[in-house]
Each structure stands twice: as C-alpha cells, then as structure tokens.
One Martini backbone bead per residue (centre of mass of N, CA, C, O) as a GRO file, in nm:
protein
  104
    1UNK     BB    1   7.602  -1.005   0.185
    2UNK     BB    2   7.301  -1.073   0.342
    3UNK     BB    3   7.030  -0.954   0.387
    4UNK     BB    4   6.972  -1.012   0.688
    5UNK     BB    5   7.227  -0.829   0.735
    6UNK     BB    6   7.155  -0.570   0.664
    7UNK     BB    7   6.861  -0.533   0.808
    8UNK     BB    8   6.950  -0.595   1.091
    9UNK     BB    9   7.147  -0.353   1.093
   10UNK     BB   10   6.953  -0.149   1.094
   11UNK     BB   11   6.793  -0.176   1.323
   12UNK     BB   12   6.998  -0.149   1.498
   13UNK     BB   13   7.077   0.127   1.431
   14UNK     BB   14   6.768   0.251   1.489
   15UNK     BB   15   6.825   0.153   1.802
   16UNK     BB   16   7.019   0.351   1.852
   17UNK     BB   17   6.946   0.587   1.808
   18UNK     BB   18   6.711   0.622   1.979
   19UNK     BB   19   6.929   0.550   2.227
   20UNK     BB   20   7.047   0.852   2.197
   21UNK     BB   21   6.851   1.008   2.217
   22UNK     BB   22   6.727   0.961   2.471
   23UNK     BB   23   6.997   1.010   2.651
   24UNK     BB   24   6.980   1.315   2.575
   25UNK     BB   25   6.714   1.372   2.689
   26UNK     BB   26   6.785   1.296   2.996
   27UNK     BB   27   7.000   1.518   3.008
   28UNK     BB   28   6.802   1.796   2.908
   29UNK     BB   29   6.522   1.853   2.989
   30UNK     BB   30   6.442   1.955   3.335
   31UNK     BB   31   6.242   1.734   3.431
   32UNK     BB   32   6.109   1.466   3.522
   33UNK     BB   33   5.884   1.389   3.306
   34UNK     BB   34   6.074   1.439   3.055
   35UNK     BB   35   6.245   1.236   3.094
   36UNK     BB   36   6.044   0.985   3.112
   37UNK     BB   37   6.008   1.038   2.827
   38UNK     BB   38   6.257   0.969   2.680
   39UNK     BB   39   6.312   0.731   2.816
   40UNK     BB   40   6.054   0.559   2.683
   41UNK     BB   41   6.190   0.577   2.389
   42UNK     BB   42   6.404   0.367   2.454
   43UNK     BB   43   6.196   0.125   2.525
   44UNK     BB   44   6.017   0.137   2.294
   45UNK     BB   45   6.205   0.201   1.984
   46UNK     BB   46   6.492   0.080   2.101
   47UNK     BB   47   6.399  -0.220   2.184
   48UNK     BB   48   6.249  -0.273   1.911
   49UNK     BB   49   6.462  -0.276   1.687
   50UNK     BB   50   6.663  -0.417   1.807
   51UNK     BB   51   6.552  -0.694   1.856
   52UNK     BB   52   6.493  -0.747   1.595
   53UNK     BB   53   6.779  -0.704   1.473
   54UNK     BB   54   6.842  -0.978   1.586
   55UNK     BB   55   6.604  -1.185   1.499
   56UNK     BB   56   6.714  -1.166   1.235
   57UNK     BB   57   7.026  -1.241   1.252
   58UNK     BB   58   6.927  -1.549   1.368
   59UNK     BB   59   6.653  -1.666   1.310
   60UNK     BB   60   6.499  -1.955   1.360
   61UNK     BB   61   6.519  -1.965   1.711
   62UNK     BB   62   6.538  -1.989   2.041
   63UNK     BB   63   6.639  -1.727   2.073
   64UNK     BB   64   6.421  -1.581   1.929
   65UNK     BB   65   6.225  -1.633   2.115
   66UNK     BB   66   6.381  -1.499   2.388
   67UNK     BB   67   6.341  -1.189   2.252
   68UNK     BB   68   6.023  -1.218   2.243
   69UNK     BB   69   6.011  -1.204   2.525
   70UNK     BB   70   6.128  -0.967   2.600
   71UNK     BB   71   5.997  -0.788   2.465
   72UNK     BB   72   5.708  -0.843   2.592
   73UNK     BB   73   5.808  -0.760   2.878
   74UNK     BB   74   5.899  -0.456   2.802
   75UNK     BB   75   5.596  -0.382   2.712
   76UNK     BB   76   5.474  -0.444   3.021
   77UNK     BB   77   5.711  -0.296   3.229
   78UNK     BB   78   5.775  -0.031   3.116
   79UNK     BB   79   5.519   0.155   3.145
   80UNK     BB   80   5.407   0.041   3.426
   81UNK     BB   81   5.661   0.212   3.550
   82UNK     BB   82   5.627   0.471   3.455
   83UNK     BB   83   5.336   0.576   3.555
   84UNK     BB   84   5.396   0.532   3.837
   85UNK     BB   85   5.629   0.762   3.837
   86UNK     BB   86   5.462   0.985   3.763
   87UNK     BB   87   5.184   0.897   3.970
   88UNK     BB   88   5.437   0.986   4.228
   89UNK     BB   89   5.518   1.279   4.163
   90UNK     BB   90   5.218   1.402   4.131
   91UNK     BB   91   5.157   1.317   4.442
   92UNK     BB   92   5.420   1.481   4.553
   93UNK     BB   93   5.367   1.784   4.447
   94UNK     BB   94   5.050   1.782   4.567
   95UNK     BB   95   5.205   1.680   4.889
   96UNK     BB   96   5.371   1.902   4.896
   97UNK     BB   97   5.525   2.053   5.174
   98UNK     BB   98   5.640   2.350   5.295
   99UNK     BB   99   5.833   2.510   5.464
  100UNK     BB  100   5.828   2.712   5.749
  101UNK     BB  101   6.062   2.980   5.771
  102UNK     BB  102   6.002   3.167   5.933
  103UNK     BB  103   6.017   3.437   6.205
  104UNK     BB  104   5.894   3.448   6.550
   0.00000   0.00000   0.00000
C-alpha cells in the first residue's frame, strides 16, 4: 500500500472519530449553547481532517483542488452560522417574556 494511502487513511479515520465525537456532544449536552459548541467541533475538525484526507488520496487533480474550495467555503460559513444562531439564542433567552400564568 502506497504512503499517501496510509496518510490519507489516518486522517480520514481521525475526521471521523472527530465527527462522531460531536455527534456524540450534540446527543449528549443539556442546552443548546453546548450542543452548538460540539456540533463546532464537527464543522471544524471533523471535516479539517477529512477533506485533508480526500485531497491527499487524490494527489494533485481539480478534485484536490474543489475540495480545497469546500474547505474554504466551510472555514468560513460554518462559525459565521454558529455565531448568529447563538446570539439569535441569547437574545431569544435575554427578550423573552414568561406568561403570566396567574389566576384573577
């Protein structure tokens, strides 16, 4: 087996532990700040190392290179999605207004 299938194994099998890491987290957490933060580690680690490890068993090719574009694309729409959903979160948390349940 050639090197960069080995290489390319690893990282693929190390974006996956990652990627099931967080799905773990996402099942796992109490709220949901804490969910988002786990399904993150998805976003950023899990699919850091896959992608590595795709363009790696592809070697030099426009493949390699439209995974570096996803790459790209998810560096930079992944936090910026988590971001708002957080504090669209915390400003639903801060403006939100219990019922008056009381009886007159």
């Amino acid at each position: 087996m050639p090197l960069n299938e080995i290489v390319s194994a690893v990282f693929i099998s190390g974006g996956l532990i990652f990627c099931l890491i967080g799905a773990y987290g996402v099942i796992t957490m109490p709220n949901f700040i804490t969910r988002v933060h786990a399904s993150s580690l998805i976003d950023s680690l899990g699919a850091l190392l896959l992608i590595i490890g795709l363009v790696i068993h592809a070697g030099v090719t426009l493949t390699s290179l439209k995974l570096i574009i996803i790459l790209i694309l998810l560096f930079i729409t992944g936090p910026t999605a988590v971001h708002a959903l957080v504090n669209a979160a915390l400003y639903d948390q801060r403006t939100h207004i219990e019922p008056n349940n009381k009886k007159r």
